[in-house]
N, C-alpha and C positions, 0 to 999 in steps of 0.2 A: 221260412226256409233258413237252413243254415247256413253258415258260411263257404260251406263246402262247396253245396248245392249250387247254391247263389253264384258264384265263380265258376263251377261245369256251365252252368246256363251262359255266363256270358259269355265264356268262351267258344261256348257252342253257337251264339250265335253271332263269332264273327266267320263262322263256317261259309263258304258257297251254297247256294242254294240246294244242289245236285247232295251236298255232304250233309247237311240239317237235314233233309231226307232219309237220308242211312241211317242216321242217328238214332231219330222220330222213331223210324221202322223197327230198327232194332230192340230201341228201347217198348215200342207197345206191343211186339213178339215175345216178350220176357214177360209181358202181364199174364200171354198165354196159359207162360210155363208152370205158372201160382197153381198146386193142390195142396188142398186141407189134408191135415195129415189125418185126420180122424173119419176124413169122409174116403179115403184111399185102403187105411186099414179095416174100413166096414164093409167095402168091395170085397176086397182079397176075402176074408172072414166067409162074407156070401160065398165067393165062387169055391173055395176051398171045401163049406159043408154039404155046397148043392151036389158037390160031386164033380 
């Protein structure tokens, strides 16, 4: 990890428990948000010639 990182984390965890929760949450809801740009441009491509 980097220094960066390394310093969010322990900050993070001198959180409350209730607050490290949010955090967790948040931050594995962003993992959601991850699309391949090249598998999103092969969609649109599809739905675009299917008509």
């Amino acid at each position: 990890m980097t220094a960066g990182i390394d310093e969010m984390t322990r900050l993070a965890l001198t959180l409350p428990v209730d607050q490290r929760a949010q955090v967790a949450s948040a931050l594995l809801a962003s993992l959601d948000d991850v699309t391949d740009p090249a598998e999103l441009h092969q969609a649109w491509t599809a739905k675009i010639t299917s008509g």
